[in-house]
N, C-alpha and C positions, 0 to 999 in steps of 0.2 A: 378499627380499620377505616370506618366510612369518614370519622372522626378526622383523624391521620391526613386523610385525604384531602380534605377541605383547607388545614392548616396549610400541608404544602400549595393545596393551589392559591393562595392569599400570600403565601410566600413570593410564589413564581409573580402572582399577578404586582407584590410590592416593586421584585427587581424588575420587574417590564415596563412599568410606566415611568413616565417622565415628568415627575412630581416635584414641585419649587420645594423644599423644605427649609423652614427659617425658627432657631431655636428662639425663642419668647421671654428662657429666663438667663439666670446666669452660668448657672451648674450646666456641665459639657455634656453630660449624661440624665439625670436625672432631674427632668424640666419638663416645660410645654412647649409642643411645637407647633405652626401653621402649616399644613400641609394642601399647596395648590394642586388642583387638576387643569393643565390646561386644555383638554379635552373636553368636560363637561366646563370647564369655567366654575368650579366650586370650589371652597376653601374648608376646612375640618380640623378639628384644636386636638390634638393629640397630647396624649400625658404619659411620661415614664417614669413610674414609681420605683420599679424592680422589673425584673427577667420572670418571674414566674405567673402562671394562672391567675387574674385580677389585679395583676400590679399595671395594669395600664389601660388605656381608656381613649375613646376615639366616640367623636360628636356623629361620625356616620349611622346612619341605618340597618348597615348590615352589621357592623359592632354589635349596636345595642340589641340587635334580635340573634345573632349567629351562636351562642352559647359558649363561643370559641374562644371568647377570650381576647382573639387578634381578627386585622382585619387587613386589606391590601395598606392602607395608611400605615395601621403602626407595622408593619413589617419593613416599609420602607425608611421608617423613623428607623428600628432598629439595625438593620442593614447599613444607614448612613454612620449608626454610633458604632456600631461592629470595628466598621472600616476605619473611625476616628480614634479609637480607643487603644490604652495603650495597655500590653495583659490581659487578664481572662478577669473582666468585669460580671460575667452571667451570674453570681453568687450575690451576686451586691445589692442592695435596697438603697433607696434615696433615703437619708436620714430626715427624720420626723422633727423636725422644729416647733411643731404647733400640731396640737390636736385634731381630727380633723373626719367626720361621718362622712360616708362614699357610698356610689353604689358600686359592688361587685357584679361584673360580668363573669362570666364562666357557665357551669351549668347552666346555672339558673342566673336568677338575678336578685340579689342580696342586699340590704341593708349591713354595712359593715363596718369597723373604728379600728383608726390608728391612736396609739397613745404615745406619748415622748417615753422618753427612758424614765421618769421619776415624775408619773402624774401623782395629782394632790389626791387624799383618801377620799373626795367629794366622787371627784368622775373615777376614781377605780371602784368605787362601789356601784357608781351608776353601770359601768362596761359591765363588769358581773352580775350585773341584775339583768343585764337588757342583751348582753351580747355574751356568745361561748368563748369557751378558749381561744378560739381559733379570730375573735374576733368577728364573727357572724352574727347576725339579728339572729336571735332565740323565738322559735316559731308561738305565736301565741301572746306576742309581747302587746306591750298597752306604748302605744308609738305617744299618745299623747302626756301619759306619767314620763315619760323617758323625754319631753319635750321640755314639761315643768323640771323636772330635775336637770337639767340642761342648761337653764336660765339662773340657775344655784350655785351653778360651779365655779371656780374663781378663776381658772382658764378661759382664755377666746376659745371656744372651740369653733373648727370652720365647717359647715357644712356644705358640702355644695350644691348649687344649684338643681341637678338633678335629683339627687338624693333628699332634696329639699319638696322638689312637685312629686315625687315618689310618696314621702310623709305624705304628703297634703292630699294625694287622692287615696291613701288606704285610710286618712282619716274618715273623709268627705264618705267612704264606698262604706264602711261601717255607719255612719249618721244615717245614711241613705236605706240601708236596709233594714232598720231599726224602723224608721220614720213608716218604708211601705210594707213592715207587718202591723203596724200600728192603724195603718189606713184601712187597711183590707178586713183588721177585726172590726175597727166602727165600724166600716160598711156593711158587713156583714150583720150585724148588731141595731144597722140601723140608726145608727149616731153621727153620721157622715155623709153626706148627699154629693155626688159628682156633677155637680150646677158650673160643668167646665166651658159647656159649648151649646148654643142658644136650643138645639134637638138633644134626648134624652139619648141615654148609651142604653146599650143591651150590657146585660151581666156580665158575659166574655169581654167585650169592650172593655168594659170597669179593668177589669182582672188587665187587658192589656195597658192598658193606660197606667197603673201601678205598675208594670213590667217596665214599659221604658219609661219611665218619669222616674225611676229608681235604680237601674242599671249602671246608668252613667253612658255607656258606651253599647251600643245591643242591638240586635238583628229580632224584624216581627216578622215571617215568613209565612200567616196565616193564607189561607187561601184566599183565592178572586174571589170577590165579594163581599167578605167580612166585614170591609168596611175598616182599613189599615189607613188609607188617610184621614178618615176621622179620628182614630185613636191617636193617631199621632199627630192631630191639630189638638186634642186633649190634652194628651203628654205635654206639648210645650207651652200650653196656658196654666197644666201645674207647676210647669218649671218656673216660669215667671212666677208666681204667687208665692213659692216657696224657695226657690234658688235666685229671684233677681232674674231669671233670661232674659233677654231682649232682643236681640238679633238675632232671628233664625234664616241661615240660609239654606233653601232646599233646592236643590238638583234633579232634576225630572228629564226626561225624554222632550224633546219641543213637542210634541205631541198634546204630552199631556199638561202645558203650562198655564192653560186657560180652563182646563179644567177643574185644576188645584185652585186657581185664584176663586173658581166659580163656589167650590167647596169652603175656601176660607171665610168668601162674602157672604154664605148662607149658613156660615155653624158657627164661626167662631167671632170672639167679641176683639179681636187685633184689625190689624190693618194688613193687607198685601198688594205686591207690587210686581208685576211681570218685565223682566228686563230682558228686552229684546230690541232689534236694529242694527245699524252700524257705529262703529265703537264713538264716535262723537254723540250721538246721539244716546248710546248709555252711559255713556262715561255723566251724560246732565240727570238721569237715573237713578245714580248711583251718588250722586250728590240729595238726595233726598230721602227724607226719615222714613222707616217702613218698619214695625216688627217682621215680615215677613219677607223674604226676597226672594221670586222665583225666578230659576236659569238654565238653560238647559246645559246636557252633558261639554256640548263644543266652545260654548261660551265662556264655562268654568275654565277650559283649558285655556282659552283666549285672553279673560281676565283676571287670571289667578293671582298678581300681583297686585292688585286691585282689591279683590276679596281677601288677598290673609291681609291687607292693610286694615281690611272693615272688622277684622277680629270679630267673627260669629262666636255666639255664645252654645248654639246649636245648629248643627249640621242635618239635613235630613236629604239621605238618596234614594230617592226614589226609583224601582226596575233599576236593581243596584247590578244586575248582569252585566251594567253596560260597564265595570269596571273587571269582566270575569278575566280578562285579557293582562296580564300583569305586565307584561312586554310595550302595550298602547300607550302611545302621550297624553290619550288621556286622562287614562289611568293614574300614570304616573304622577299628573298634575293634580287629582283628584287627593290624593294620599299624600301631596304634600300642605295641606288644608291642616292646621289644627282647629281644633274648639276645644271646649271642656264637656260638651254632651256631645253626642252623636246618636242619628238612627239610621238604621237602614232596612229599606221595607223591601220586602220580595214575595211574588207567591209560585216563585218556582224553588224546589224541592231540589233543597243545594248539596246533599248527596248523592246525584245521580252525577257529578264531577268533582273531583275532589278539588281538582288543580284548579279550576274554577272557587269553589269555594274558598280555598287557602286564600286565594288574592283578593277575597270582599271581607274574609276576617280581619285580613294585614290591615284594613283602614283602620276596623273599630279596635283590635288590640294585636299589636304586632308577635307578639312574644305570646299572644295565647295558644298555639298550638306550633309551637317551637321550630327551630328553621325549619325552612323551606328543604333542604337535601334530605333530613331527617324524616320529615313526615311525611313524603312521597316513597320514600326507603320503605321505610314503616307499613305503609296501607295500599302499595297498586299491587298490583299483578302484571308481572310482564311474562311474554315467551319468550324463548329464545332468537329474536331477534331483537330485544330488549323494547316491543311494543304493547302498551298497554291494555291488559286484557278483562282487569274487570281491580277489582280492589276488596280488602284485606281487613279484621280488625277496625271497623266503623263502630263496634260499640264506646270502644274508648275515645273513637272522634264526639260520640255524641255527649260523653260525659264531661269533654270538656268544653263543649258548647252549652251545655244545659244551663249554665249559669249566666249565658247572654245573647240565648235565640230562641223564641216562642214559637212556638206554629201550634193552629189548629186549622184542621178540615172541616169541609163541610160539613160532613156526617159528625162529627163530633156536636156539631151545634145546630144542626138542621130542627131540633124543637123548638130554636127560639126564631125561624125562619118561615114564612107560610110554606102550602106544599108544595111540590112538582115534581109532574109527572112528564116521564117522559117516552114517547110514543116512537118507533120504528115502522118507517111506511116503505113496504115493499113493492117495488111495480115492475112492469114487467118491460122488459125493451120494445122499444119496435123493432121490425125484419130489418131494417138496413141499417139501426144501429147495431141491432144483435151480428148480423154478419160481421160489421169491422170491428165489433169489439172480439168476436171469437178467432178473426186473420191478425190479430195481434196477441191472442192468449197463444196461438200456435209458435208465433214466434218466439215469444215469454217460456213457453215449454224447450222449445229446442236449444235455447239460449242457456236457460236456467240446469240443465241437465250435461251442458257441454263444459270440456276441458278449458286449458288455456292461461292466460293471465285473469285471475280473479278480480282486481282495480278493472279491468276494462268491460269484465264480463259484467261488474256489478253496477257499472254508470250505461252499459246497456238494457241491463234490467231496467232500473229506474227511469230510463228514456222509454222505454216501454210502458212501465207503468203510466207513468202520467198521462201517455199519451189513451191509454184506456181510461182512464179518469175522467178525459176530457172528453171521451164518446158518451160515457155514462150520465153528465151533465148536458147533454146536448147541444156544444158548443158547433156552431157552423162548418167548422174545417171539422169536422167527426168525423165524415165521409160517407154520409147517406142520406137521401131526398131531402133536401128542405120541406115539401111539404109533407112529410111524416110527422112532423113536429118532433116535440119532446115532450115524454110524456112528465117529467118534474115540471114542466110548465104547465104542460095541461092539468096534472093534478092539486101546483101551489093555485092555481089560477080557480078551479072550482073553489079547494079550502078559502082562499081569501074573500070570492062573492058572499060563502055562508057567514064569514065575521065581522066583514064591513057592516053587515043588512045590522048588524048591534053595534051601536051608538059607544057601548061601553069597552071596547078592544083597541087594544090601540097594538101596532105588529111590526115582528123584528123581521128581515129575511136574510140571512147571512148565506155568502157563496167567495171560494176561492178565486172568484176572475170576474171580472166587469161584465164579459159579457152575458151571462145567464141571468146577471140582475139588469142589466136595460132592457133584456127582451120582456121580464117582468115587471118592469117600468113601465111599460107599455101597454103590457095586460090590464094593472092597475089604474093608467090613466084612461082607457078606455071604459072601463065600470064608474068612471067619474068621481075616483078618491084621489085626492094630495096624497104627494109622499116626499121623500126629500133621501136624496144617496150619496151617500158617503162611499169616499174611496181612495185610495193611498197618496193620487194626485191633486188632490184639494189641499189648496192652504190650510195651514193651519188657524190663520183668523177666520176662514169662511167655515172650517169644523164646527165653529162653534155656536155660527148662526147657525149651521142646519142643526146641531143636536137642540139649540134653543127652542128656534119653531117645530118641532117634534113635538118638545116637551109645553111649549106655552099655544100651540094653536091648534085647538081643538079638531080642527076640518084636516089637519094632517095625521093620518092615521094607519101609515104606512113608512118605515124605517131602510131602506134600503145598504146594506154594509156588504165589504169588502173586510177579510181578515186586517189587513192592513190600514185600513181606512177608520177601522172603531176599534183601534188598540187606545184604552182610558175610556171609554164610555161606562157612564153612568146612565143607565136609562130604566131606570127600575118602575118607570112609570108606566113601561107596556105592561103588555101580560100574555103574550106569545110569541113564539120562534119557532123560526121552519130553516134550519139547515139544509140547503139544498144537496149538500157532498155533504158524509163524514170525514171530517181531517181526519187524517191518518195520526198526526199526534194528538193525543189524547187530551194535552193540556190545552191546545187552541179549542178545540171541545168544548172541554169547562169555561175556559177563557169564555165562549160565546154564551152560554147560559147566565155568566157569573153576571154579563152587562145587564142581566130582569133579574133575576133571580140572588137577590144580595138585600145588606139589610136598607132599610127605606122600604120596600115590596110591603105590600099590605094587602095583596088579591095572589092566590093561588095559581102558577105558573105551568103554562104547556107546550112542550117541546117538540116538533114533528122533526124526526132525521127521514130526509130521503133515500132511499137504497135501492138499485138497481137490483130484482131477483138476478139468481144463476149468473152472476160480474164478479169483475175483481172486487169490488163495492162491498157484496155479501161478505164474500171470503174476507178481508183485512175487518168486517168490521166482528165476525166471528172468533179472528185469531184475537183481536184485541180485547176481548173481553177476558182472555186465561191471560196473556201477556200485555197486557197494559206499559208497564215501567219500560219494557223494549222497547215499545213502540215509540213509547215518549221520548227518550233515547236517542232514536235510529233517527226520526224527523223533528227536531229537537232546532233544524235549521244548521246544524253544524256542518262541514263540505265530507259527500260521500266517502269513505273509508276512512276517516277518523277512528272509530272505536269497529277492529274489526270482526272483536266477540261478537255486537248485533249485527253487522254484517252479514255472517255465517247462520246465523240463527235463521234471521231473514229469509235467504235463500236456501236454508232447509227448508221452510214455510212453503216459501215457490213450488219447490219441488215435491211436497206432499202434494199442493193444489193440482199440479199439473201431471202426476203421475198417470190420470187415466189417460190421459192426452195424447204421452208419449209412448203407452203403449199401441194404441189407435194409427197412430202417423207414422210410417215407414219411412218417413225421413231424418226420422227423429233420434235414431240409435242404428249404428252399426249392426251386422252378422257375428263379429268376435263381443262386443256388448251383448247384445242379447243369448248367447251361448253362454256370458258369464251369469247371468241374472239368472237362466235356467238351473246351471247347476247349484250355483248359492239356495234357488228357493231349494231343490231336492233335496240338495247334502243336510239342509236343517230339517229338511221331513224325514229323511231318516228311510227315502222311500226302495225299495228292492226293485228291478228289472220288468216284474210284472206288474205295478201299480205303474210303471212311465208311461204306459199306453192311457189308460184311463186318464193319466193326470193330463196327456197332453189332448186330450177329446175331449175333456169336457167344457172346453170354449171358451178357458183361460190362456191359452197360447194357442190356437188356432190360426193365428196370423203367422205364426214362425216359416211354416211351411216344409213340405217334405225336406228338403236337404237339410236344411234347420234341425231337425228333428231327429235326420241320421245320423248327424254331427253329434248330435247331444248324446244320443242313446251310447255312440261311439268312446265318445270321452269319458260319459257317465260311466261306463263300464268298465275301463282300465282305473278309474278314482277307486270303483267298489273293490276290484281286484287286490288292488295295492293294499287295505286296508285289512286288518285281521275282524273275522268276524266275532263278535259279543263272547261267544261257547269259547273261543281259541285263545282269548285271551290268558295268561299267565300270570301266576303272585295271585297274592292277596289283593 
């Protein structure tokens, strides 16, 4: 049915457009044809063999991955010969004049042969050795015996081109995995040394660098900090020594493009090049030799025509999220890039979206996890308003990733990592913080507890929330004495006099907003240490002085970041962090550890989170310790009510936190609400007429008040009435 569906809409979508069609060969029907879009401006070689499943073939995209067979192209082809042809042609095959290997589209995607009516007994014993009845590659075939015997035959046989780079990489992927079990036992064995990159690897390293140097096409999703762009400056100094690579172009965030070069000029033994400016200006860049060539995501889109002229031999995207968007021109320009290798590095956890995921696989293998309608079909969950509510059947997404996407955690490899510890510092508000932060939990309670439109309820919450966030950090506008201070400052401020007084610390201090780290700028340059702050509005060339003088001038010994501002640091050269706020999502979190605490670290690492006692602060950082994945989820950066399973979760949460609140506040629920919460608690206590008095005295509903109370007793009584008592009950 879903199948069904897809065909006719390729149908509808052939006769809608307004497609040049120009046949190619001689035959009226059964030929090549150029099929224009004047809309996108593209052109696509269509081929009509016959009417049935795999007799026809289309150079697009969605052909070669839709499993279907057809696409809006050859529908339009067919639609035109329909209208040209004279009789019921649909039975008919184009006669076979020459022999001729294809790939079959359909299901799947097939190695397949046509033979003439009276082939020689050379290639009919080759088709039955290599191919079924039906004409099908025979699973488990030897593609290169079936190549030699191919070269025997005393027929042309034609191959075509695609069915040609098809061979070539099931040959090339069989070489290739042969080669890195072969690596992995020296290594192991100790017959093999990884003298890839001027610093030593750690064993997992090794293990990745064999992963994508062997893959061909693969995803490393190991965690922040493992150390993914060394592996894969590893992986492409294999590829050159053993495959020839030589031009690798890697795709990065601008962010992080001097950082990469900084890593290539200090591990690896090639050359790189940062191509940045305005396009005169790289276009003289780009005339110049480089094994490596860094660019960021906007630029690739800019000069794409430019880069597939430069024909990379290896592609590497780095924070490949930026591609999770399959809709974006970047995107799109992104995936029209071929090479022959491909990586793509992530240390976000690409099952927490599928639809996400799908669009960073399509670069590396389009066809590995089969269309796009299918495998949303397959794995979401929707409710009845066909909104996605969580998803389905992931074991079998992983089984088919498993063969071209690595991750490890931390914790998987934390023995080969020094320690760290990380510390939860509690403090207490001051009076006029604690006031506005508790006239905005009040709010948060009566919000969180109220009817209404839920989208408007829950972008009130979250205006809420932050805005206690930002009491808890002691930001200015908080709305309480300036001279009370803040005590996260008073307390970074004591911690950093005791670490400064040692020569040997050198310290991170991360905070969501600029301003809690200039007040601490201040603090620090009053105790007379250097420090240097980073933050989302710094160029990107001055990033890199401040990360430099950090890292190269001793008398600087103090780090100052902005989540924004040290997305890509490497600084593993300190050896503390004081989070002033816990992010709410869990992976800026680690994110902020991972920049000390990764490999290069060679001194044991200490973490101070700030947390306001009795705040929202406590509570989210309590609930995120059972629900972690949620939280990652919910502040994940995606716009509020996206995914409205965490939504709801969420604002159960609220509403646990604020339940004593609202029964305290008499503004907070209704007379007919609180009559209903009454009888809910009873009717489950199961309680009889004489236990309501005690239950309502003993200082659990004392605020209801007399008429409250008569009401209830009132209603409570006609519920019991109506019910048959336990003894009067009837049957079995």
């Amino acid at each position: 049915m879903l199948r069904d569906e897809q065909v006719d809409l390729r149908k509808a979508r052939g006769l809608k457009g307004q497609f040049r069609i120009e046949n190619l060969g001689r035959n009226r029907v059964f030929s090549d044809y150029s099929v224009f879009n004047p809309n996108s401006k593209s052109t696509y070689r269509v081929s009509i063999r016959g009417f049935q499943p795999g007799e026809t073939f289309c150079q697009c995209p969605d052909f070669q991955t839709n499993t279907l067979g057809t696409c809006k192209h050859v529908e339009a082809v067919l639609a035109a010969v329909y209208a040209e042809a004279k009789g019921n042609i649909r039975l008919q095959h184009a006669p076979v004049v020459r022999p001729e290997i294809y790939l079959r589209y359909d299901a799947g995607v097939r190695l397949a042969i046509r033979l003439t009516p009276r082939p020689s007994h050379h290639l009919t014993a080759l088709a039955n050795t290599f191919f079924d009845s039906l004409g099908n590659w025979r699973p488990g075939g030897d593609f290169q015996a079936c190549l030699t015997q191919l070269e025997k035959t005393p027929e042309e046989v034609t191959v075509y081109s695609d069915a040609r780079l098809f061979i070539s990489q099931e040959l090339e992927r069989i070489d290739m995995a042969a080669r890195e079990e072969e690596l992995r036992r020296l290594y192991h064995n100790d017959q093999w040394q990884p003298d890839l990159l001027k610093s030593p690897l750690l064993d997992y390293q090794v293990e990745g660098v064999f992963f994508l140097a062997h893959r061909g096409r693969c995803i490393l999703a190991d965690d922040m900090g493992l150390g993914k762009t060394r592996q894969a400056l590893a992986a492409a100094e294999l590829l050159f020594r053993e495959r020839n690579v030589s031009r690798v172009l890697v795709i990065t965030p601008a962010t992080l493009l001097y950082p990469w070069l900084e890593e290539i000029r200090d591990h690896s033994f090639r050359a790189g090049q940062v191509v940045v400016g305005k396009p005169r200006a790289r276009k003289a860049l780009y005339n110049q030799e480089t094994f490596f060539r860094l660019i960021g995501y906007d630029t690739a889109r800019e000069d794409l025509e430019i880069l597939k002229a430069w024909e990379p031999d290896l592609v590497i995207l780095d924070e490949a999220q930026r591609i999770k968007n399959w809709e974006s021109l970047t995107t799109r320009a992104i995936k029209k890039l071929h090479s022959r290798f491909a990586f793509v590095l992530t240390g976000t956890p690409l099952e927490n979206n599928l639809e996400e995921l799908y669009s960073i696989i399509q670069f590396i293998d389009p066809r590995r996890l089969g269309p796009a309608f299918q495998f949303l079909h397959d794995h979401r969950q929707v409710d009845g308003a066909g909104q996605v509510v969580g998803y389905k059947e992931l074991k079998s997404v992983r089984e088919k990733l498993s063969p071209i996407l690595l991750r490890r955690t931390r914790d998987e490899v934390c023995a080969q990592l020094p320690p760290l510890n990380i510390e939860d510092l509690r403090l207490e508000m001051a009076p006029g913080q604690k006031k506005a932060h508790d006239r905005l939990f009040s709010q948060l309670a009566r919000l969180a507890h109220r009817g209404g439109s839920p989208l408007s309820r829950d972008k009130g919450i979250f205006r809420l929330l932050a805005a206690m966030r930002l009491i808890c950090s002691g930001v200015s506008a908080a709305g309480y004495p300036a001279e009370e201070g803040s005590p996260k400052l008073r307390e970074l401020t004591h911690r950093l006099l005791e670490l400064l007084r040692d020569d040997n610390h050198k310290i991170l201090v991360f905070s969501e907003w600029e301003q809690p780290l200039r007040q601490a700028a201040a603090r620090v340059k009053e105790a007379g240490a250097d420090y240097v702050f980073l933050h989302g509005k710094l160029p990107i060339r001055e990033r890199e002085k401040v990360t430099r003088k950090f890292r190269e001038d001793n008398s600087c010994r103090v780090f100052l970041s902005t989540d924004t501002g040290g997305v890509g640091l490497n600084l593993q050269f300190a050896d503390t962090v004081f989070n002033l706020e816990l992010p709410w999502n869990p992976a800026v979190h680690r994110q902020r550890i991972a920049r000390v605490h990764r490999m290069g670290q060679t001194r044991p690492v200490q973490v101070y989170n700030f947390i306001m006692a009795d705040s929202i602060e406590e509570r989210v950082a309590q609930a995120q310790v059972k629900k972690a994945a949620l939280f990652e989820s919910l502040f994940s950066g995606q716009e509020m009510g996206d995914n409205q399973e965490q939504c709801q979760w969420f604002l159960q949460e609220i509403r646990g936190w604020t339940t004593s609140q609202v029964s305290q506040d008499p503004a907070t629920v209704s007379g007919k609400e609180r009559v209903k919460e009454v009888l809910e608690f009873l009717a489950q206590a199961d309680l009889g007429p004489a236990d309501w008095d005690s239950v309502f005295n003993s200082g659990e509903r004392t605020r209801l008040g007399k008429k409250l109370l008569a009401l209830a007793k009132d209603l409570l009584g006609k519920a019991k009435e109506s019910q048959p008592r336990p003894s009067e009950k009837t049957g079995p």
